[in-house]
Every structure is written in structure tokens, then in C-alpha cells.
C-alpha positions in Angstrom: 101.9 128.3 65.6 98.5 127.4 64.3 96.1 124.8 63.6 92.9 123.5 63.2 92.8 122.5 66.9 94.8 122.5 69.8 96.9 119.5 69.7 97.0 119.7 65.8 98.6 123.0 66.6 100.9 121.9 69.6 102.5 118.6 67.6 103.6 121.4 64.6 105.3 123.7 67.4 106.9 120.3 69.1 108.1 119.1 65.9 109.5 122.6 65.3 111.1 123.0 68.4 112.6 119.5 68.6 110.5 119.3 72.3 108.2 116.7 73.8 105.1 117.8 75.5 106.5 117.5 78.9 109.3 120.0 78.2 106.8 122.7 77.0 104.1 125.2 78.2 101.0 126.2 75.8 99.3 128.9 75.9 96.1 129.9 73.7 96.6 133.2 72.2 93.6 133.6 69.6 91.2 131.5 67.7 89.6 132.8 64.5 88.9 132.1 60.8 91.3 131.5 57.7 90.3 133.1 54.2 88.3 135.4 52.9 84.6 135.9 54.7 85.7 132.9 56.7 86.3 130.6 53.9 88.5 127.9 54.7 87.7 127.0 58.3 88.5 127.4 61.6 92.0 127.6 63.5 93.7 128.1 66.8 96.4 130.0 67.2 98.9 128.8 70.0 102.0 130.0 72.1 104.5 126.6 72.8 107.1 128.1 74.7 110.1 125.3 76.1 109.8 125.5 80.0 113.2 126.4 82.4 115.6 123.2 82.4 114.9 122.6 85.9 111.1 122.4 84.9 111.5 120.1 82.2 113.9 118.0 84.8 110.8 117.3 87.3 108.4 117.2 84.8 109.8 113.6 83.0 110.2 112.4 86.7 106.9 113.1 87.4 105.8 111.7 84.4 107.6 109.0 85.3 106.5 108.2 88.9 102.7 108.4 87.8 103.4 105.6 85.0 105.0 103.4 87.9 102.3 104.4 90.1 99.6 103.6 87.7 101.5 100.3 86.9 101.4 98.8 89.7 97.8 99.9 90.5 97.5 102.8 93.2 95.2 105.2 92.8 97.3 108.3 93.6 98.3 111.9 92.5 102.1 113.0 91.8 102.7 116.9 92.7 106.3 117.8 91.6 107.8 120.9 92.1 111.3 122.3 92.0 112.3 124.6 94.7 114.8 127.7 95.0 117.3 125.6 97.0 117.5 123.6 93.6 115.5 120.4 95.1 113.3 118.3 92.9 110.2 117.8 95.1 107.8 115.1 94.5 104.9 114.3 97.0 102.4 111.1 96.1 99.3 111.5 97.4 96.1 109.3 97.3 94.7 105.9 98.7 96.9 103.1 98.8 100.1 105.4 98.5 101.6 104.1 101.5 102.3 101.0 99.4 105.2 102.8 98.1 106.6 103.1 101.2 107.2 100.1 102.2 109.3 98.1 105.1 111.5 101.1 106.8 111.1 103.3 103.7 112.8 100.7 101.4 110.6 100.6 98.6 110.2 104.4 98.9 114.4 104.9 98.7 114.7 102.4 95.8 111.2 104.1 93.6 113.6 107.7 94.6 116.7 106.2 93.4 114.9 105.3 90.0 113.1 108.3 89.4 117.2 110.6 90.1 118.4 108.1 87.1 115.3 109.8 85.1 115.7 113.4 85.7 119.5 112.7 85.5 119.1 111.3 82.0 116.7 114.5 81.4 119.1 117.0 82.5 122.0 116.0 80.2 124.5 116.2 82.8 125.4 119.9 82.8 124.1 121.7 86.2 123.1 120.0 89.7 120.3 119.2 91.6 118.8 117.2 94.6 115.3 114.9 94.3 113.2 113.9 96.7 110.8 111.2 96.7 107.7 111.2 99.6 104.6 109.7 100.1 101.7 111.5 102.2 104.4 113.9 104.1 106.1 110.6 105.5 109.8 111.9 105.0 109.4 115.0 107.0 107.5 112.7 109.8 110.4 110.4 109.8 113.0 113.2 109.5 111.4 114.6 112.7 110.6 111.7 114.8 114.5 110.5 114.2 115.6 114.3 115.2 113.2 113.4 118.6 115.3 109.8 118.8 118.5 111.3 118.6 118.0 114.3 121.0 116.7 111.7 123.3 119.2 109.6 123.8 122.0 112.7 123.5 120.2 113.3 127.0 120.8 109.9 128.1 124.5 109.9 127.2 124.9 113.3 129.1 123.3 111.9 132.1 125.2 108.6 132.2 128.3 109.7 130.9 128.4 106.9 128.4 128.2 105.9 124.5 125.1 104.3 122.9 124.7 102.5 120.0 121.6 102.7 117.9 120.1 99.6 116.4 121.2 99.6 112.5 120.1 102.2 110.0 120.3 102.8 106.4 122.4 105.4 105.2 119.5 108.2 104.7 118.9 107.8 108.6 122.1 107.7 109.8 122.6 110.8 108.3 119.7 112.5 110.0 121.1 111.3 113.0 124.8 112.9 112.9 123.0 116.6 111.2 120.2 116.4 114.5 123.5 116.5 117.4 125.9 117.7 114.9 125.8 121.1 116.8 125.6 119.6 120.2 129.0 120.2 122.2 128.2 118.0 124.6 128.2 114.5 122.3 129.5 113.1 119.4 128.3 110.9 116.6 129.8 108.2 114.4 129.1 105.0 112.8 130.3 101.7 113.3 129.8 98.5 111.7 129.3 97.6 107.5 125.5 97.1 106.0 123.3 96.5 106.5 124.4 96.4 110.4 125.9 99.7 110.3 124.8 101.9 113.3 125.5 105.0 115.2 127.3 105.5 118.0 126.2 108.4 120.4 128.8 109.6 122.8 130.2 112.2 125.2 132.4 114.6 123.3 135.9 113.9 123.5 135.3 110.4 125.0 138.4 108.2 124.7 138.5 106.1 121.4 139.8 103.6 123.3 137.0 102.6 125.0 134.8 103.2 122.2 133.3 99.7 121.7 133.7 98.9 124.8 132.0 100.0 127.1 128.8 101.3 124.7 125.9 101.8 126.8 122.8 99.8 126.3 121.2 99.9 122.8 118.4 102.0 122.4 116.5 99.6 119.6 113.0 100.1 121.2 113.5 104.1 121.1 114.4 103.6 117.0 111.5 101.7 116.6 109.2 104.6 118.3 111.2 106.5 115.3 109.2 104.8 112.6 110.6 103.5 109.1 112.7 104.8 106.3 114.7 107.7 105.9 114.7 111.2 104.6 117.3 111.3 101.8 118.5 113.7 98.7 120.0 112.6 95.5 121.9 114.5 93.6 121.7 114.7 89.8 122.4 117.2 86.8 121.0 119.0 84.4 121.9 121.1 81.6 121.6 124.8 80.4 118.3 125.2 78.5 118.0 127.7 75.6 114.0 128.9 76.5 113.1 129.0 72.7 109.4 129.0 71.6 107.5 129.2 68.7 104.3 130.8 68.0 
């Protein structure tokens, strides 16, 4: 496609493809003069070619995150990448990020669950993927410092010999709970209780469901706390085919 600029020749390939700009990539492929001894001006020639389905996917949730970002005034940087395990990666970076985190990751898992509804809506419904929202690496610290809480007090149930409830988590870190001792003979995990009270009982394996709730062993609140806030979670979404036309 060509044009007297650029973005003059960009918008003709967009309108051509039926594409926004986020669903593309451009490349320059020559620049020269139109007519005869370079009569009639200048033009660029350009190659827009539509980017893979999962690209375009992240791409409108990035684009998305940075407006919320900007919006609500932090200064920040959104890298978004999609990964071969078919996760939609976004990592926020900048000062005053942690903002978005907020009170034990809630404002972090509410900004992810917006930005899934986004790439959901992008991906027309048709394949699957996961997306992640994290600010500043603060997901994988959680996901590790829960992984610590649990194996700690999975020692303290094999010592004692009894359960132990946690203090209450959110769904995200419940899960990282049961996936740290899920393949731990020695104990076993479930959860107890409705939200936003619902925690997770740590316990010998095999111990008597009949007790279970009775004789839980003290609470180890102070060891969650150590854990930090929020959670690590995934949500799923789809995405469609993609046809990978382009126009030059």
C-alpha cells in the first residue's frame, strides 16, 4: 500500500483490511517518487500485515490497561506478551504502579478481571487462553511467599499431628495453597467456610473427617500475613481463528 506518508499509507491498508491499528504490524518497504522525472511527489510504500490472533488479543488489553493507567494518573509502562503456554502476560511497571495493587491484591484482581472481559470481547469467542495481570513482579512474590506459608505450616501439622486453619483468603490464594502441598503425601488441603471467610484447612492425610472442625489446630493468621497481599490468578478467555491477510 502507498501514500504520501506513513500513516496516510497505513489508514488506506486498515480501511482495506477491515483492521484497527492494534491488530496490525507495518513495515516500510520503499520510499521513492511518482511520475515521470519525479513529477508528482513523494510516497511511501508500506507492508500492513494483520498480526497472529493471539497478538491482536493482548494487544487491545494492553491498550486497554495503559488508558486505565493513564486515567487514573500513574505514570507507568504496560509490557504485554503472550506466551507458548497460551498465557496473556501483562506486567505494569513504573512509579506509583503499586497503586494498582491495592489492599491484598484487590484492586489488582478486579483491574485483571476487566482487562479478560477485553481480550475476551477481542478474541470472538473461538480458541482459549489465560491472562494475567501484575504489577512490578508482585504476583510471582506473592505466589512464592504463599508456597513458603503453606510448606511451613505442612511442617507444623506433620509435627503436631493436627489440622490448621489458615486465616481467610480469596479464591486466587487458596488455590496456590492446595497446588503448593498438592503433591505432599503427608497432608491434605481443603477449604472451609463461604466468602469472604472461606479458608484452608491443612491436615494430616487421611485424618478422620470427623474431627475435622474440631479439633483444628491453632490458626496460623500471623504466618499469612508474613505471606503478603493478593493472589496469583489466571483467567481464562477465547479467541478466534485469524486469517493473517495483509496488504501491500
Amino acid at each position: 500500500m502507498t501514500g504520501r506518508t506513513v500513516d496516510e499509507a497505513v489508514i488506506a491498508a486498515l480501511e482495506e483490511l477491515g483492521a484497527q491499528s492494534d491488530e496490525v504490524k507495518v513495515e516500510v518497504i520503499g520510499e521513492g517518487t511518482k511520475g515521470l522525472f519525479g513529477l508528482g511527489g513523494r510516497y511511501v510504500k508500506v507492508r500492513v500485515t494483520e498480526v497472529s490472533p493471539e497478538e491482536r488479543m493482548m494487544r487491545r488489553g494492553r491498550r486497554f490497561l495503559e488508558d486505565v493507567i493513564r486515567g487514573i494518573g500513574v505514570d507507568a509502562f504496560v509490557d504485554g506478551r503472550v506466551g507458548e503456554d497460551r498465557v496473556v502476560r501483562y506486567n505494569v511497571r513504573g512509579s506509583g504502579a503499586g497503586l494498582l495493587i491495592g489492599r491484598r491484591g484487590q484492586t489488582l484482581d478486579a483491574l485483571q478481571l476487566l482487562v479478560r472481559q477485553v481480550v475476551l470481547r477481542a478474541g470472538r469467542g473461538e480458541e482459549r487462553l489465560r491472562v494475567v495481570v501484575d504489577v512490578e513482579g508482585y504476583r510471582e512474590r506473592q505466589q512464592r511467599a504463599l508456597a513458603s506459608l503453606a510448606q511451613r505450616v505442612a511442617r507444623q501439622v506433620r509435627l503436631t499431628g493436627r489440622p490448621v486453619a489458615l486465616e481467610p483468603m480469596n479464591a486466587l490464594e487458596r488455590r496456590l495453597i492446595h497446588l503448593a502441598l498438592a503433591d505432599d503425601p503427608e497432608v491434605e488441603t481443603h477449604s472451609e467456610g463461604e466468602d469472604p471467610y472461606r479458608r484452608v484447612i491443612i491436615s494430616p492425610a487421611r485424618w478422620p473427617e470427623a474431627n475435622q472442625g474440631k479439633e483444628l489446630g491453632k490458626e496460623a493468621g500471623q504466618e499469612s500475613n508474613e505471606a503478603g497481599t493478593g493472589g496469583t490468578g489466571e483467567a481464562t478467555t477465547s479467541e478466534d481463528g485469524g486469517s493473517g491477510a495483509r496488504a501491500e
